[in-house]
C-alpha positions in Angstrom: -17.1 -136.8 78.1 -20.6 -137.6 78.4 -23.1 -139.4 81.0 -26.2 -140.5 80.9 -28.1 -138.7 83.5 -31.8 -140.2 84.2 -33.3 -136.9 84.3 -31.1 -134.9 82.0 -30.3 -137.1 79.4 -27.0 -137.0 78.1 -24.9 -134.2 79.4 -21.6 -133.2 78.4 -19.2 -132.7 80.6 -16.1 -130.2 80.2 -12.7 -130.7 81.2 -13.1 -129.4 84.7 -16.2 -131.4 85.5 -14.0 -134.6 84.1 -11.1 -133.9 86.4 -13.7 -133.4 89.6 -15.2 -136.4 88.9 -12.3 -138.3 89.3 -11.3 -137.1 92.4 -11.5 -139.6 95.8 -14.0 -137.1 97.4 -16.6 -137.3 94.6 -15.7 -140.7 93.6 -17.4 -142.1 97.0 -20.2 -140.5 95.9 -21.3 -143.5 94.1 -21.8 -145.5 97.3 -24.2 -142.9 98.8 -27.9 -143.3 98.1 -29.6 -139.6 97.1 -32.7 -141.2 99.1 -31.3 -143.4 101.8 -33.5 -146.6 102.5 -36.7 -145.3 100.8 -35.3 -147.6 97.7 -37.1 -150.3 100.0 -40.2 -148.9 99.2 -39.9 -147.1 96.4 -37.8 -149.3 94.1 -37.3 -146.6 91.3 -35.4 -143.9 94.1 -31.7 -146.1 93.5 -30.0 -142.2 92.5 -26.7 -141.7 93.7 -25.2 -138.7 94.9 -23.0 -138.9 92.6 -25.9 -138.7 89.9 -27.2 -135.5 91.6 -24.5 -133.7 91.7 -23.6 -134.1 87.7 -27.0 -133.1 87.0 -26.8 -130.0 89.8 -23.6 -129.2 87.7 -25.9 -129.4 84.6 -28.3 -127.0 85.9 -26.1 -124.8 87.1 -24.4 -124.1 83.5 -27.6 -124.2 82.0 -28.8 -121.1 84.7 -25.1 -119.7 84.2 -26.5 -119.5 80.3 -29.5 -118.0 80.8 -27.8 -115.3 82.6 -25.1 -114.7 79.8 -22.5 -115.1 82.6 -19.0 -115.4 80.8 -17.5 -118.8 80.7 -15.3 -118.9 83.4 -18.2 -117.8 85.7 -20.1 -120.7 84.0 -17.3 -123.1 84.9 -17.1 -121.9 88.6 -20.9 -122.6 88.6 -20.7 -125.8 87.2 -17.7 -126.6 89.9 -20.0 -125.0 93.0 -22.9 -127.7 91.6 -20.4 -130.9 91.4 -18.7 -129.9 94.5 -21.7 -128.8 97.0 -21.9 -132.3 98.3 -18.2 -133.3 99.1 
């Protein structure tokens, strides 16, 4: 699957970050502003958590690269980034 993250781009998300995503805890992420009311004065802050924490779980497997971890420790990375917020 892939989003369309503001800041990222498009990311591609693997099968774990699919099935976190779809879970009730991140789901109401959606509904919870990254910046609270300051979208009252700075119309352009409208992120949702919910947008953060896909592009935390980006950066994190991108770091996780870097650092040649092996793929599962790439994966738990990407799940610590999606799931720091719940």
């Amino acid at each position: 699957m892939f989003v369309n993250d503001p800041i990222h781009g498009f990311i591609e998300l693997n099968e774990l970050q699919s099935g976190l995503l779809e879970l009730p805890e991140l789901q109401r992420l959606q509904w919870i502003r990254q910046l609270g009311l300051s979208f009252l004065s700075y119309p352009g802050g409208v992120h949702t958590r919910a947008c953060h924490v896909i592009g935390v779980s980006h950066v994190a497997g991108l770091l996780a690269q870097a650092l040649q971890l092996l793929p599962e420790q790439k994966w738990l990375a990407q799940a610590a980034g999606m799931l720091h917020d719940v």
